[in-house]
C-alpha positions as a printed NumPy array, in Angstrom:
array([[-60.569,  98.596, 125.346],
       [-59.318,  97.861, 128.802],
       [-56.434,  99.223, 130.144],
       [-54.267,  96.98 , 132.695],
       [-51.032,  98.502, 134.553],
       [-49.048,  96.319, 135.903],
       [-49.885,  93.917, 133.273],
       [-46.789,  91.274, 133.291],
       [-46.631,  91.603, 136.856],
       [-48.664,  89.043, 139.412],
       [-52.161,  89.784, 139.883],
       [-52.166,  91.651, 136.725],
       [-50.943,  88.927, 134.782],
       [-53.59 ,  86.29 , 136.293],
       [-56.62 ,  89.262, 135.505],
       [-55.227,  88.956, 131.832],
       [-55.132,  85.875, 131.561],
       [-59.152,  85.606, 133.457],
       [-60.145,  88.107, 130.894],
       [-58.838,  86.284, 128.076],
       [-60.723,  82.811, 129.304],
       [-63.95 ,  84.744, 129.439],
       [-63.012,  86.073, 126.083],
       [-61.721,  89.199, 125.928],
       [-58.521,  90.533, 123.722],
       [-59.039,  93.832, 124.242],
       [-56.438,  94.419, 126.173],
       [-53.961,  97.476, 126.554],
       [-51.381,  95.845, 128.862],
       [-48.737,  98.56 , 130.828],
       [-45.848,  97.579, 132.454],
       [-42.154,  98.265, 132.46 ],
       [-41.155,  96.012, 130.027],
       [-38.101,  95.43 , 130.564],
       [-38.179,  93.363, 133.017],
       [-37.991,  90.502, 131.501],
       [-37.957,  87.919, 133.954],
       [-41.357,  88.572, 134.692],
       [-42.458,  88.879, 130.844],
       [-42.824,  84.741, 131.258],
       [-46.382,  85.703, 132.711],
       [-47.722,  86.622, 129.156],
       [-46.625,  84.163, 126.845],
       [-49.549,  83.234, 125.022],
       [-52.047,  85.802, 126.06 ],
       [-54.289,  87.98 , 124.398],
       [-54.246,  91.626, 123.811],
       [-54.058,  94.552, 121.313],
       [-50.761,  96.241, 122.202],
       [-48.157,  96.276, 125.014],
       [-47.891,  99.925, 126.178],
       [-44.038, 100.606, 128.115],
       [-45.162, 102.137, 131.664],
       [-43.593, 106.079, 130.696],
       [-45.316, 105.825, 127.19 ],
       [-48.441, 105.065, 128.57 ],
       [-50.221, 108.739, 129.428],
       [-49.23 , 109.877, 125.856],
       [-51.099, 106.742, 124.491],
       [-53.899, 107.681, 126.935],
       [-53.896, 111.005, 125.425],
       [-54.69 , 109.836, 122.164],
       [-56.613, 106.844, 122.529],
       [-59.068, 107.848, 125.499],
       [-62.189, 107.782, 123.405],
       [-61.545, 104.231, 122.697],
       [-60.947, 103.155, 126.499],
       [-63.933, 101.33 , 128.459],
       [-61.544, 101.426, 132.049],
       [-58.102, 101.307, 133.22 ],
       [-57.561,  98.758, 136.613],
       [-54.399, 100.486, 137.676],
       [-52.391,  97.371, 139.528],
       [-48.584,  98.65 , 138.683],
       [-46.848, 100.111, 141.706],
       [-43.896,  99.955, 143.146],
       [-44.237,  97.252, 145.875],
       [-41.468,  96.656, 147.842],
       [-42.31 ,  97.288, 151.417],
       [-38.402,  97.413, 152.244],
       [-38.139, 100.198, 149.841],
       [-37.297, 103.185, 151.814],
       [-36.408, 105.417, 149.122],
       [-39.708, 107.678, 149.321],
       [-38.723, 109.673, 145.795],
       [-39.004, 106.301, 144.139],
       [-42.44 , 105.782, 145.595],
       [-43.424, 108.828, 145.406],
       [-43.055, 108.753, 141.521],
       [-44.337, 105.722, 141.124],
       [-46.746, 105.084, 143.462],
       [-48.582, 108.716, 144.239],
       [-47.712, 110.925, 141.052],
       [-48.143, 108.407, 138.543],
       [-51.334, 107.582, 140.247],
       [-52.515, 110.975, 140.617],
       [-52.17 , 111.329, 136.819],
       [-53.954, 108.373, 136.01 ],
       [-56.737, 109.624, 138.527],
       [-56.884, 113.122, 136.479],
       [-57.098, 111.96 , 133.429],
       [-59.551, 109.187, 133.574],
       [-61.369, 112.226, 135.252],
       [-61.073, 113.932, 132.277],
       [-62.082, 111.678, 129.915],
       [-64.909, 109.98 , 131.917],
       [-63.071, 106.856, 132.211],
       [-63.975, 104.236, 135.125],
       [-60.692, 103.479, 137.517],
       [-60.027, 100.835, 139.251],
       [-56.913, 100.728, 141.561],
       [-54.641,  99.127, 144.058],
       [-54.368,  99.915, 147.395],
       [-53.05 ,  97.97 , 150.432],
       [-53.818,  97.074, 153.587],
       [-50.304,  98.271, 154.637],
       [-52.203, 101.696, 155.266],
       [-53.42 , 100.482, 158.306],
       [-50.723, 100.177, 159.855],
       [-50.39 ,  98.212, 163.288],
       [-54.389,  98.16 , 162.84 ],
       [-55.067, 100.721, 165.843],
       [-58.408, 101.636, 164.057],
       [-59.449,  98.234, 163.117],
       [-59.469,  97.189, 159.144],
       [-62.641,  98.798, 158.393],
       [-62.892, 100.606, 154.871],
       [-64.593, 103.68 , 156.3  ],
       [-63.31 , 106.986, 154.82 ],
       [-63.217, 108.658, 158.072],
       [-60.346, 106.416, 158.989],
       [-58.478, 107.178, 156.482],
       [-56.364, 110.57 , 157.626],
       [-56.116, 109.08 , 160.958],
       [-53.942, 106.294, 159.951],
       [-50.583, 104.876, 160.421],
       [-48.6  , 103.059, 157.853],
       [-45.627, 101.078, 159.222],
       [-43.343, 101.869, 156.237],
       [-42.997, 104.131, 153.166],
       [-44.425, 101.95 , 150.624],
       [-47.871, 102.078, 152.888],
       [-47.375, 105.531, 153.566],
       [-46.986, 106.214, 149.52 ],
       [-50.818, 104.281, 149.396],
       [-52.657, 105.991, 152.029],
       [-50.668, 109.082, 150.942],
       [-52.647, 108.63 , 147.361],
       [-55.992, 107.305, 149.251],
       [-56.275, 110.648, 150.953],
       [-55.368, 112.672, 148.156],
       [-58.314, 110.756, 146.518],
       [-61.553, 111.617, 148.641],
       [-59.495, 115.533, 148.986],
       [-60.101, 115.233, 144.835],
       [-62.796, 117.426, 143.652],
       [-62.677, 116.072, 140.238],
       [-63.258, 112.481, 139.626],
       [-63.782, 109.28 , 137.518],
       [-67.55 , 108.59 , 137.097],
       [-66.593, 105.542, 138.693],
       [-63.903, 104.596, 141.012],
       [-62.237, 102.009, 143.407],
       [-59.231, 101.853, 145.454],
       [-58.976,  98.306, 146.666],
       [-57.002,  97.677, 149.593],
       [-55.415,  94.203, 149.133],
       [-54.837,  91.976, 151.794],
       [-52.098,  88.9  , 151.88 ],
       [-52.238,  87.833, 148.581],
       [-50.918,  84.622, 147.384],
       [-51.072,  82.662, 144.028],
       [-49.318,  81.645, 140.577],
       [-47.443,  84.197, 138.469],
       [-45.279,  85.601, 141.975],
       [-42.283,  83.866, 140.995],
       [-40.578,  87.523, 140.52 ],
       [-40.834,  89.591, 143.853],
       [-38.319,  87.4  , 145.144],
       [-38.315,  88.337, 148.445],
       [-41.694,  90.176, 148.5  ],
       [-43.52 ,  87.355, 147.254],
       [-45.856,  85.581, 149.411],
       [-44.987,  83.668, 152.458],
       [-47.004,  80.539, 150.988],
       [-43.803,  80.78 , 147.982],
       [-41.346,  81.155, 150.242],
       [-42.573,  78.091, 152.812],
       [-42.932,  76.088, 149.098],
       [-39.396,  76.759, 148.098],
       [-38.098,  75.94 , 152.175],
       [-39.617,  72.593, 151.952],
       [-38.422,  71.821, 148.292],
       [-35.053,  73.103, 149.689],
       [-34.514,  71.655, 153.281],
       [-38.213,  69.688, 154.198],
       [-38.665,  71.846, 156.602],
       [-40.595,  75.495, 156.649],
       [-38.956,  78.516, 159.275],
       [-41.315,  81.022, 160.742],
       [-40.936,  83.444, 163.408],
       [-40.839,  82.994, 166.898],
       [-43.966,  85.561, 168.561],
       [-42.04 ,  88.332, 170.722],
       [-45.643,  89.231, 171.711],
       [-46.74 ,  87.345, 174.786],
       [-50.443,  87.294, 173.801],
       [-49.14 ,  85.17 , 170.107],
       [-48.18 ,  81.8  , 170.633],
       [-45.226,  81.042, 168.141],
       [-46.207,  80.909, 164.535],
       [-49.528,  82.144, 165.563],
       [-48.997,  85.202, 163.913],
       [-52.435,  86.36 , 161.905],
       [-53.222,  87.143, 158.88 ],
       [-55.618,  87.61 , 155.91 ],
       [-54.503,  85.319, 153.118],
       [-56.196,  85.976, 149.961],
       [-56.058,  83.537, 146.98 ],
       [-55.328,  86.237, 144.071],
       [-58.258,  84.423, 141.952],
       [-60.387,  85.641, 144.087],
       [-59.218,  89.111, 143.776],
       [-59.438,  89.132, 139.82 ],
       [-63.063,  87.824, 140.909],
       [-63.537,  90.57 , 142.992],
       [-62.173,  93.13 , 140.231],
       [-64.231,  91.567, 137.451],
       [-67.191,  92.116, 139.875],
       [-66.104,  96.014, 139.669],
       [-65.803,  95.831, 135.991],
       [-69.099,  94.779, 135.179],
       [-71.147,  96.239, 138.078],
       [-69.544,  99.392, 138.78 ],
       [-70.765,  99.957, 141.961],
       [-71.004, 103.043, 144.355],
       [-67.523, 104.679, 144.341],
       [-64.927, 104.358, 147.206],
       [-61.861, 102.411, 149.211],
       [-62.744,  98.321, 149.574],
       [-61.258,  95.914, 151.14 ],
       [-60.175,  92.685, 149.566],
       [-59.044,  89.773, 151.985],
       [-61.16 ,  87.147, 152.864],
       [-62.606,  88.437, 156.542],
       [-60.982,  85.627, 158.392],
       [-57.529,  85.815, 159.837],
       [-55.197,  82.69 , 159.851],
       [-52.003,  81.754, 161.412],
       [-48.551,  81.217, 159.609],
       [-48.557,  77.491, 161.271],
       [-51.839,  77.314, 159.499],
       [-50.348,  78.204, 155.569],
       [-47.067,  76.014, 156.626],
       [-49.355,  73.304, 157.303],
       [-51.84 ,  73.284, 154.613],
       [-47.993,  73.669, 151.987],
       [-47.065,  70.455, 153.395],
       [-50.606,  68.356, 153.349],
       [-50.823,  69.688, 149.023],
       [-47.324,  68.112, 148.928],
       [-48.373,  64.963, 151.111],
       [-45.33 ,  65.602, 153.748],
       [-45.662,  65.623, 157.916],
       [-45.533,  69.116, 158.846],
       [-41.789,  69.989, 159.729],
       [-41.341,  73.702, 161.393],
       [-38.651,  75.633, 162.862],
       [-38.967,  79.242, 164.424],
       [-36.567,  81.32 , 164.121],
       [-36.049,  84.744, 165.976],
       [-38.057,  87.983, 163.96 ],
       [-34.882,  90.021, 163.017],
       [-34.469,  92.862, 164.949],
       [-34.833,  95.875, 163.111],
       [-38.612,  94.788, 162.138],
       [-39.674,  93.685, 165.417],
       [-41.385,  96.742, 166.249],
       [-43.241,  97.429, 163.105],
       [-44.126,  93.926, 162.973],
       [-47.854,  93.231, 162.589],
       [-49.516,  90.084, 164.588],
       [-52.631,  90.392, 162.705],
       [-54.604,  91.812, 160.356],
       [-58.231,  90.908, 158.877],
       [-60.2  ,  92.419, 156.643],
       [-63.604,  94.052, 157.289],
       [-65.534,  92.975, 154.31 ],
       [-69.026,  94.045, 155.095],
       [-68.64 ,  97.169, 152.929],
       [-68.271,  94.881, 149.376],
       [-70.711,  92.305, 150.398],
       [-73.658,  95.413, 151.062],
       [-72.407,  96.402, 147.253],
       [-73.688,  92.719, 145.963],
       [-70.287,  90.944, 146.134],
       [-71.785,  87.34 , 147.233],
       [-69.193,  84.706, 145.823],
       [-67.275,  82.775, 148.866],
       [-63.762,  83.53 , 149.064],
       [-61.209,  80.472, 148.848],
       [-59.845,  78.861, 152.057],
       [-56.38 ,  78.816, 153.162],
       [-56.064,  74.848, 152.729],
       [-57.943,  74.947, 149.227],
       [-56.427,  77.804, 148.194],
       [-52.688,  76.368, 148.731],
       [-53.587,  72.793, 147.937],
       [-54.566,  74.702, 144.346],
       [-51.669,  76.842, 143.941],
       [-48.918,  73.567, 144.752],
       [-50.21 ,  70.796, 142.555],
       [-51.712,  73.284, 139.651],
       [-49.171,  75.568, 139.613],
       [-45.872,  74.896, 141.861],
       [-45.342,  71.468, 141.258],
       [-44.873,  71.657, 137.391],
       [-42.972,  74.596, 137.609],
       [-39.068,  75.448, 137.315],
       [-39.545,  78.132, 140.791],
       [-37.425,  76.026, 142.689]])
């Protein structure tokens, strides 16, 4: 059986449903359930049982013969959330627990990271180890991550296999939810739907030109590529990296939104509020030498392909907006 946290939520909902197309049922899915505007993301897919997100470790308990590997996605992920108890349960202590016992009971692990633990990237976005006490998260919902990452390669017991993956911007169907943490390619759909026009920030950094603003957008089939990849070759243990390597600007995504809907490009900049300018990163890319020297060889998705995908497969026949 495989075990997926985070199951109804978004990238844990599009691995389900991936699994299912390359047929497998097999599925413990973990989540808190009652959520149920989010629940939408598993009509009509496969698995053995739904397992509530406090039950789980007791159905662990009795079930972990039967359990192939767990890919841990559920966390809380609000990087506004500055209540660090909240995180700190959900994020760090339920993670140490599922770290323990799929120790334990020799259980592969596969689980999320972020690239929020690097911070304002002053030691580059390299997934070395030795980085990884040195760094700076910009809020508590990164710290919570690195805070677990750390406590990881400290662990002197461990799964027989392992992988924190540190996931970049990632963008794609089944997001609808996270309201305001969803991705900036939702949020410049629903603008445009809304008003025709998309509103990024102004640069308060003289070296960034207005909407020039980097980043690493990842198309999340790529990462349930990536984590099948894991699945099935279980390669050397450690923190990865999961972006595409190449950094593109928000004009960039708010251009390739309005060439999938057919529209001339219509943006407005708007001041970055005030109390974020300083924690505000300009860019961020992802070193991804370390899962390409582990076999990883499929291309990653570009921005324009990736968003031309997402609008006319996905947003277009939808009720999002």
């Amino acid at each position: 059986m495989i075990v997926i946290t985070g199951a109804a939520g978004f990238i844990g909902s599009v691995l389900t449903e991936q699994l299912n197309i390359i047929g497998y049922s097999n599925l413990i899915l973990v989540d808190d359930f009652t959520n149920t505007n989010k629940n939408r993301n598993l009509a009509e897919k496969l698995f053995i049982k739904k397992v509530p997100r406090d039950d789980f470790f007791q159905w662990f308990d009795e079930y972990s013969s039967n359990v192939d590997i767990v890919i841990h996605i559920g966390a809380r992920t609000d990087t506004a959330e500055f209540n660090k108890d909240v995180l700190n349960v959900l994020n760090l202590e339920y993670t140490k627990q599922m770290w323990n016992r799929c120790s334990e009971y020799n259980v592969p692990l596969i689980y999320a990271s972020s690239a929020a633990t690097y911070g304002l990237g002053e030691f580059g976005y390299i997934d070395d180890h030795d980085i990884v006490e040195k760094l700076v998260p910009l809020n508590p919902y990164g710290e919570s991550k690195n805070d677990f990452d750390k406590w990881a390669l400290k662990s002197k017991t461990h799964p027989p296999m392992w992988a924190g993956l540190k996931f970049f911007n990632v963008y794609g169907p089944n997001e609808y939810h996270k309201g305001r943490m969803a991705s900036v390619m939702l949020h410049a759909y629903g603008q445009i739907k809304q008003s025709g026009k998309v509103k990024l920030f102004r640069s308060h950094n003289p070296k960034f030109k207005d909407g020039e603003q980097l980043r690493d957008f990842v198309y999340v089939k790529d990462v349930v590529d990536v984590i099948l990849f894991m699945m099935k070759e279980k390669p050397k243990s450690g923190l990865y990296n999961l972006g595409t390597g190449k950094a593109r600007s928000f004009v960039d995504l708010a251009k390739s939104t309005f060439a999938a809907l057919e529209l001339e490009p219509n943006i407005e900049f708007i001041d970055t509020p005030e109390d974020i300018r300083d924690k505000y990163q300009y860019f961020t890319e992802a070193n991804m030498d370390k899962l390409r020297s582990v076999g990883y060889e499929n291309e990653f998705t570009s921005l324009e392909v990736g968003v031309d995908d997402y609008v006319k497969n996905y947003l277009i026949s939808s009720n999002y907006f």
